[in-house]
Phi, psi and omega in degrees: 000124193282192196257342169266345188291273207342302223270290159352302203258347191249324180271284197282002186268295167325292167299348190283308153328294183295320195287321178296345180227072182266171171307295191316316178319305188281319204274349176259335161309313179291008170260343180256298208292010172267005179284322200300147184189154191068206201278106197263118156253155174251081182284135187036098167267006174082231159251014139112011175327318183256059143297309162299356192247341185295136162267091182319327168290007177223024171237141175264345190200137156247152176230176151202174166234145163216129177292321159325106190281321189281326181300323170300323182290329186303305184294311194292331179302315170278353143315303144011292194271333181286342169090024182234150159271118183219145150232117204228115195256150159297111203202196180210145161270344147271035161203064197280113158352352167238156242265148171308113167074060163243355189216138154264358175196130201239159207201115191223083215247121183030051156204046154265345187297307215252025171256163160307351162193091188330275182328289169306332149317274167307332177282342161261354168283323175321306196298346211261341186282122157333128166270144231092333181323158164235139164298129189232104253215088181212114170216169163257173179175229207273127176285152194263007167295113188282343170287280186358310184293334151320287167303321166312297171321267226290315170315281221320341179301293164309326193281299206294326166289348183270309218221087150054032188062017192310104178260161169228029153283352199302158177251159178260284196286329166318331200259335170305295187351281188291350173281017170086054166218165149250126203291160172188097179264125153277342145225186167192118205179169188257117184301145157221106052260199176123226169283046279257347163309311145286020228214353179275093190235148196232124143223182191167174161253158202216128197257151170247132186299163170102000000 
């Protein structure tokens, strides 16, 4: 294992556990995911943080991908303790492994910063979605401060080589838009505390249009 798989799979797989189920973390997660219902997929579920929050009684089926082989154990292990049947696969979100119109509700929570191609990505969640389905939706991304928004430029080389390709230029509910949903953001603000570079997040729900 070369020094960036180590630093991946042993470092940003760790921080990614503590940071995603920080308190702040979890009290913005409870605003999207008791939303989730019917047949659920997950992109990039992490280490299964919003696994606690799914209400088993409005889901008939879960699925998920994690590219991450330790967040993938991280993930099945919190299936585990919750005690639900998941099937939760090794995967990319620029190819997800099911069928056209297999879900009703796809749940995509701090992880568009880090897939390899942002577009095809929503173009496959789009695809996967029922139509009418809905997108259940909370990432950073590109801040509307435009000096701010500068400095994202300037960081974003290093920080994405530190942290598990993480970008924080992205755009968030615009890049939903154009990927063929329609938005219904519930906030958009700068999380606090933490880093403010990082810290400009959109979350909300997106019906898929069409």
């Amino acid at each position: 294992m070369g020094l960036g798989s180590w630093w991946d799979q042993t470092v940003v797989s760790r921080i990614v556990k503590c940071g995603c189920s920080t308190e702040q973390m979890m009290e913005l997660r409870e605003q999207i995911i008791p939303l989730a219902s019917g047949r659920v997929f997950e992109l990039g579920c992490g280490a299964g943080a919003n696994q606690v929050l799914y209400d088993p009684g409005k889901i008939t089926s879960f699925s998920a991908i994690e590219p991450s082989p330790k967040l993938l154990e991280f993930a099945r292990a919190a299936a585990a303790q919750k005690g639900w049947q998941a099937d939760i696969r090794h995967g990319f979100g620029e190819a997800i492994p099911f069928e056209d119109e297999s879900f009703d509700t796809v749940v995509c929570t701090f992880t568009m910063c880090s897939v390899n191609d942002q577009r095809q990505s929503l173009a496959e969640m789009r695809r996967i979605l029922r139509p009418g389905g809905l997108l259940l939706y909370a990432e950073h991304g590109r801040a509307p401060d435009p000096k701010l928004a500068k400095w994202q430029e300037r960081v974003e080389p290093v920080w994405k080589r530190l942290l598990g390709n993480c970008h924080i230029t992205r755009e968030v509910t615009a890049a939903i838009e154009k990927a063929g949903f329609l938005a219904t953001p519930i906030a958009r603000k700068y999380r606090t505390p933490g880093p403010r570079i990082a810290a400009w997040t959109e979350w909300g729900t997106a019906v898929k249009a069409g």
